[in-house]
Backbone as CSV, one residue per row, in Angstrom:
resi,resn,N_x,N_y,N_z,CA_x,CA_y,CA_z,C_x,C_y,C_z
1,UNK,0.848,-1.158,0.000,0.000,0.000,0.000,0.906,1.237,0.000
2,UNK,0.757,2.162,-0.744,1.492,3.206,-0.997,1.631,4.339,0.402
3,UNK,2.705,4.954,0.545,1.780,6.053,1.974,2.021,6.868,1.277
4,UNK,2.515,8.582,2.039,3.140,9.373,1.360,4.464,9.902,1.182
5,UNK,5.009,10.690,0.328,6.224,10.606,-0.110,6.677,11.699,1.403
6,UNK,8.369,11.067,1.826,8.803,11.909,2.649,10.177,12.552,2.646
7,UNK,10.711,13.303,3.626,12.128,13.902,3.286,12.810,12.892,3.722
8,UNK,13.577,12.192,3.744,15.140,11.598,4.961,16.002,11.974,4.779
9,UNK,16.779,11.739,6.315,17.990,12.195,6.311,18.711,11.016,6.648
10,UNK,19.856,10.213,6.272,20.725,9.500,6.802,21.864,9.595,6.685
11,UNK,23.301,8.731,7.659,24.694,9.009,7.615,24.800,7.599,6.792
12,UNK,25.696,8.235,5.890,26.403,6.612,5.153,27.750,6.176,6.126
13,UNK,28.327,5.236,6.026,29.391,4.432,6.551,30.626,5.740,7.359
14,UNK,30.816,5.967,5.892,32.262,7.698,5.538,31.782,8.637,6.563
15,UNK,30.196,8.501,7.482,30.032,9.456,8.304,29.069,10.588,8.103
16,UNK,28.826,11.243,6.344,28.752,11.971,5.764,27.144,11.621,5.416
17,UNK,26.928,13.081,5.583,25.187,12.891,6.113,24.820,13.207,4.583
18,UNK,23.199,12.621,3.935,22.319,12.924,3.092,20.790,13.056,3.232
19,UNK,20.882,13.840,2.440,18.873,14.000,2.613,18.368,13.795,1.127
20,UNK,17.117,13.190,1.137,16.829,12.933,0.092,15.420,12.638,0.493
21,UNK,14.436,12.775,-1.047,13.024,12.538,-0.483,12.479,11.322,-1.161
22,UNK,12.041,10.517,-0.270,11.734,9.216,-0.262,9.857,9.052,-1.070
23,UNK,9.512,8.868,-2.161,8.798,8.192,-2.541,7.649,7.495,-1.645
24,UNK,6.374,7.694,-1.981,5.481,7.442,-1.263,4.906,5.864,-1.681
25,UNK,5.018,6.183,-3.211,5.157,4.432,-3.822,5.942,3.698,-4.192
26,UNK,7.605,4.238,-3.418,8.518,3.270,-3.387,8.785,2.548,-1.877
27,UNK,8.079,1.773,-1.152,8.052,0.981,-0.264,8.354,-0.485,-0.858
28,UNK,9.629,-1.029,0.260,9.751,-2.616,-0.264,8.581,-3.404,0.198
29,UNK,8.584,-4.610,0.085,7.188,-5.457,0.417,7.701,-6.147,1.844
30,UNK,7.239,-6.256,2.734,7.701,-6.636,3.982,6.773,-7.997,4.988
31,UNK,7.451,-8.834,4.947,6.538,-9.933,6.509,7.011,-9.294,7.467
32,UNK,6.060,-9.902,7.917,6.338,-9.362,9.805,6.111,-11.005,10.903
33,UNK,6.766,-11.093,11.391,7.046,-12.387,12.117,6.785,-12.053,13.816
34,UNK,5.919,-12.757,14.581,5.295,-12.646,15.915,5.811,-13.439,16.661
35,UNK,7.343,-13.366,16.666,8.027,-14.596,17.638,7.611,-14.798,18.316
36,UNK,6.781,-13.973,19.427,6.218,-14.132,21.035,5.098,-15.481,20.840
37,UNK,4.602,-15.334,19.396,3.241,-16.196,19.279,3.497,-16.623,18.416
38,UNK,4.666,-17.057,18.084,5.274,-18.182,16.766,4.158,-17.925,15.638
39,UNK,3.786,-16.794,15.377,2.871,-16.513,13.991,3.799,-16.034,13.220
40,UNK,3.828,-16.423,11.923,4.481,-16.369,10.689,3.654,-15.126,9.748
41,UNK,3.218,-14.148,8.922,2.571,-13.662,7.736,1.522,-13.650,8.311
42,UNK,0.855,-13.713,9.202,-0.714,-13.579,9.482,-0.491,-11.680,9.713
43,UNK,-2.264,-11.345,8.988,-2.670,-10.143,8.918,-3.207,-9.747,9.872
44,UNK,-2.979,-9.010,10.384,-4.597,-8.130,11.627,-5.817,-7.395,10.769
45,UNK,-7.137,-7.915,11.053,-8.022,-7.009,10.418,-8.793,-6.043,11.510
């Protein structure tokens, strides 16, 4: 699901800071894992 596009700021490795604006429909696709309750990919509705 797309959100909206935002600013970031992060340090690379060298220390040396960037900002750049992050895309609202560039999100990777992500699981989410419930170790506490050994649930794997299950959704909340």
């Amino acid at each position: 699901m797309p959100g909206s596009s935002e600013s970031i700021e992060y340090q690379d490795p060298e220390g040396d800071w960037h900002a750049e604006a992050a895309r609202g429909d560039d999100r990777p696709d992500t699981e989410i894992e419930d170790k506490v309750a050994g649930r794997h990919g299950q959704q909340r509705e």
